[in-house]
C-alpha positions as a printed NumPy array, in Angstrom:
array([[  3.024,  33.773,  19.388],
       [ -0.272,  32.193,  19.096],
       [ -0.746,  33.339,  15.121],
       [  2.919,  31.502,  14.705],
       [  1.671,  28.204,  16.517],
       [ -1.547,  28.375,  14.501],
       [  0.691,  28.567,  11.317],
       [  3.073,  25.228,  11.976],
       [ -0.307,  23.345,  12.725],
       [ -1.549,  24.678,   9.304],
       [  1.171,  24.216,   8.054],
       [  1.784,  20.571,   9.622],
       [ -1.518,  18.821,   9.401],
       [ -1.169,  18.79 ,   5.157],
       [  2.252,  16.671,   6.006],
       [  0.834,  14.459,   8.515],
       [ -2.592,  13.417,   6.252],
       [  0.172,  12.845,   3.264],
       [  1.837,  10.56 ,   5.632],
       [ -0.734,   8.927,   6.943],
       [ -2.121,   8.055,   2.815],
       [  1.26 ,   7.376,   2.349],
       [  1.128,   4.446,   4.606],
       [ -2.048,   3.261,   3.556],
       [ -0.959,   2.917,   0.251],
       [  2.144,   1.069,   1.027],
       [ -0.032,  -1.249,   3.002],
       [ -2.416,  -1.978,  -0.001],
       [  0.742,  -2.485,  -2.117],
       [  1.859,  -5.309,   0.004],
       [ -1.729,  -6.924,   0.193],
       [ -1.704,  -7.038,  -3.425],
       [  1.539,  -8.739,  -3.144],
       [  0.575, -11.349,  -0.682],
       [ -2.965, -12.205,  -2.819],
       [ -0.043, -12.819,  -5.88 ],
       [  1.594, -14.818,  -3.575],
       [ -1.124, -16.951,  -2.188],
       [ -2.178, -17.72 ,  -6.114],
       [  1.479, -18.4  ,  -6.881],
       [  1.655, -21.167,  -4.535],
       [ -1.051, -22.938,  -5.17 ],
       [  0.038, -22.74 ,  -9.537],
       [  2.721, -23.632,  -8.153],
       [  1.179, -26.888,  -6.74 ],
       [ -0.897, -27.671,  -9.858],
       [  1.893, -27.418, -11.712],
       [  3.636, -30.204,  -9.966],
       [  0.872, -32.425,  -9.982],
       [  0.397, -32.114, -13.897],
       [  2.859, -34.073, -14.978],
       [  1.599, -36.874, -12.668],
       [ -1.827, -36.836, -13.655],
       [ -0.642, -36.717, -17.368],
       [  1.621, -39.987, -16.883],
       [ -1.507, -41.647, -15.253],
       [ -3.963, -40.593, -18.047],
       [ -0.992, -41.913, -20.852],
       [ -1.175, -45.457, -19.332],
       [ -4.78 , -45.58 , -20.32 ],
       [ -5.221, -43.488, -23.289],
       [ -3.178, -44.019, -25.853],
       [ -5.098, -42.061, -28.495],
       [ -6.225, -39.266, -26.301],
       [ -2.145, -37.883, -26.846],
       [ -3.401, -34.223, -28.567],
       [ -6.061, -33.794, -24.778],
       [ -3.131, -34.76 , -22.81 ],
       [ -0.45 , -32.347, -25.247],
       [ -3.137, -29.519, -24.871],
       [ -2.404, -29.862, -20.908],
       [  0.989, -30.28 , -21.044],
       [  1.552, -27.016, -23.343],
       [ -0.709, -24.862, -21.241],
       [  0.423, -25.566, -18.045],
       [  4.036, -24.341, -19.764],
       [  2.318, -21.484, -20.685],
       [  0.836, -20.809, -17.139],
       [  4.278, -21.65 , -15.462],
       [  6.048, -18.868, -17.691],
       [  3.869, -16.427, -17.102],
       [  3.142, -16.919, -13.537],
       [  7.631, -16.686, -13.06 ],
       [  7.761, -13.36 , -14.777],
       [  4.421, -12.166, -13.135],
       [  2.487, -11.538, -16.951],
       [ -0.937, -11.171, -15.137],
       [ -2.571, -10.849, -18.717],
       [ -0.964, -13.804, -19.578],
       [ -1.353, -15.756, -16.95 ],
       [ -5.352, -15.205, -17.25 ],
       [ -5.043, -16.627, -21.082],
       [ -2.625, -19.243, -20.098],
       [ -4.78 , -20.085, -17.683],
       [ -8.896, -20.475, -19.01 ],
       [ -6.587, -22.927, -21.748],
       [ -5.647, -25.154, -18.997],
       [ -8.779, -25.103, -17.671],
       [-10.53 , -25.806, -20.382],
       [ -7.5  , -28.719, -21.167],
       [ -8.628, -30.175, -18.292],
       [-11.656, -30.203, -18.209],
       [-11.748, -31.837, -21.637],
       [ -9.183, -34.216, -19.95 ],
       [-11.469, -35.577, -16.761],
       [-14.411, -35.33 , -19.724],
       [-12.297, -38.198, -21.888],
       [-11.521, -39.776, -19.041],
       [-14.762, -40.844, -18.562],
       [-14.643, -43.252, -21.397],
       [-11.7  , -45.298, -19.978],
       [-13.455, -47.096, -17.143],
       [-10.135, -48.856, -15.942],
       [ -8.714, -44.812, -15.904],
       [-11.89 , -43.748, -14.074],
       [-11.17 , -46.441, -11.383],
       [ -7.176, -45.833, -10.714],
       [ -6.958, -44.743,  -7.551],
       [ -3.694, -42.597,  -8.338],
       [ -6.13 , -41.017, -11.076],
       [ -8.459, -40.062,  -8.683],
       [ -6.57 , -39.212,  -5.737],
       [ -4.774, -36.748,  -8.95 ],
       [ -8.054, -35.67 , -10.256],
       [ -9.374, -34.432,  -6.39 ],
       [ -6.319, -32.887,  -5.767],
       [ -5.998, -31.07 ,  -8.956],
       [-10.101, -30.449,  -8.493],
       [ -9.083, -28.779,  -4.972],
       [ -5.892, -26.685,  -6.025],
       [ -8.592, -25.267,  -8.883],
       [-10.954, -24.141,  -6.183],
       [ -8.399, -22.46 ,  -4.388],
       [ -7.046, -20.764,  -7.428],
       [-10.843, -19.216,  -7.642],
       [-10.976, -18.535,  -4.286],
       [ -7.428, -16.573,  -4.196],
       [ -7.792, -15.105,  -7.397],
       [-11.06 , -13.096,  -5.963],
       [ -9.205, -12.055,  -3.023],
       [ -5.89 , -11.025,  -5.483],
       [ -8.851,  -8.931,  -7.671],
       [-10.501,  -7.637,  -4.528],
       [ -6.831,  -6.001,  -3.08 ],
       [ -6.038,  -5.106,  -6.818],
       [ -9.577,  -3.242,  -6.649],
       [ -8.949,  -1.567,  -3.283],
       [ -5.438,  -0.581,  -4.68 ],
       [ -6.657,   1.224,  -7.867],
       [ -9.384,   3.086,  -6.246],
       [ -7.003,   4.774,  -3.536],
       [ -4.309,   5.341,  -7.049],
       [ -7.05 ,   7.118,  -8.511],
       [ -9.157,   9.148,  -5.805],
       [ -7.908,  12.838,  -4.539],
       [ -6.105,  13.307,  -2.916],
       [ -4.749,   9.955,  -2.778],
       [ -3.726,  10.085,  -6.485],
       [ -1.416,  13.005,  -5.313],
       [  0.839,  10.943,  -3.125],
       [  0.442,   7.836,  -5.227],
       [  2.05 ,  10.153,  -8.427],
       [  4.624,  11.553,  -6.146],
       [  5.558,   8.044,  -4.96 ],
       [  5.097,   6.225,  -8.052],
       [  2.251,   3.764,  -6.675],
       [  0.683,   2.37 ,  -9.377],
       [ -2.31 ,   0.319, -10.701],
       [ -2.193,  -3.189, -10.956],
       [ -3.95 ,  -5.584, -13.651],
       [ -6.922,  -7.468, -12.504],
       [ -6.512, -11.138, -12.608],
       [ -9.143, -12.777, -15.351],
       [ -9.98 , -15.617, -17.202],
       [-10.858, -15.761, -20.917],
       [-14.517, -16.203, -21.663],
       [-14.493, -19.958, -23.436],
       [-13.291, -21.287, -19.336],
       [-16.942, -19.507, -18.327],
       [-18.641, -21.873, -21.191],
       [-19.643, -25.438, -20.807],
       [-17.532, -28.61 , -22.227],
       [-19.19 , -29.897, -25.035],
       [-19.142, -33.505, -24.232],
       [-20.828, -34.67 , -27.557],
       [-18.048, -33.179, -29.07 ],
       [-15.388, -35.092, -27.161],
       [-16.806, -38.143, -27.7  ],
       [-17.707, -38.259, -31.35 ],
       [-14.591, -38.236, -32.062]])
């Protein structure tokens, strides 16, 4: 009797550690989810405030129309991929509307009347804000992705996650021309 009690806890404990990864994994699949979903909201936000900021800016700069077209088509290109959840994408899409707008608010500053709107500023903190936060979600979405793809890949972890199809998911990141400086000589010898 005891040898036959000693074999179902044997037997048992393997089943019980392979549910308890189990649910560790499914929790670290949803916390990847909700860091997509924090970022989502605030593109989300940004995207509706583009438009705005680009009427404002047209008002004022009538020969800036490529800087403000430059905006336009990458926050397109940001709103597609962020809808079918591109990640890759999204992080091109993304350092060209940075670097759109940062050439934008860098032309702006040689239209004093622009400079001094007070929709255009209210626009420009907002905007300035909703880019923080992208930063600041966009660590925590790479910090759960990390977490994630550690427990895919470490034994025996990467046992359940193959029998349960967990997967890896795609860090979030930004092309290396959104880590680089505007050139403001360049935008204004135009």
């Amino acid at each position: 009797m005891p040898g036959l009690l000693l074999f179902f806890i044997v037997l048992a404990l393997p089943a019980v550690y392979g549910v308890f990864i189990f649910n560790q994994m499914v929790s670290l699949k949803h916390g990847v989810g909700k860091a997509w979903s924090n970022i989502d909201i605030l593109l989300k936000q940004r995207h509706d405030e583009l438009p705005k900021l680009v009427e404002t800016c047209t008002q004022y700069m009538q020969f800036e129309q490529e800087t403000l077209e430059k905006v336009m088509q990458a926050r397109n290109q940001v709103a597609a991929a962020r809808e079918s959840q591109n990640i890759p994408a999204l992080g091109h899409a993304e350092s060209a509307l940075r670097v759109g707008l940062g050439n934008l608010f860098a032309v702006a500053e040689a239209y004093p009347d622009l400079k001094t709107n007070e929709t255009f500023q209210h626009l420009q903190a907002r905007i300035t804000g909703l880019e923080s936060a992208i930063a600041d979600r966009r660590e925590f979405y790479n910090d759960s992705v990390n977490v994630n793809n550690v427990r895919v890949e470490q034994f025996p972890d990467t046992l359940v996650a193959r029998l349960f199809a967990f997967r890896q998911f795609p860090l979030l990141r930004f092309a290396a021309e959104e880590k680089k400086d505007v050139d403001l000589k360049q935008l204004f010898d135009r």
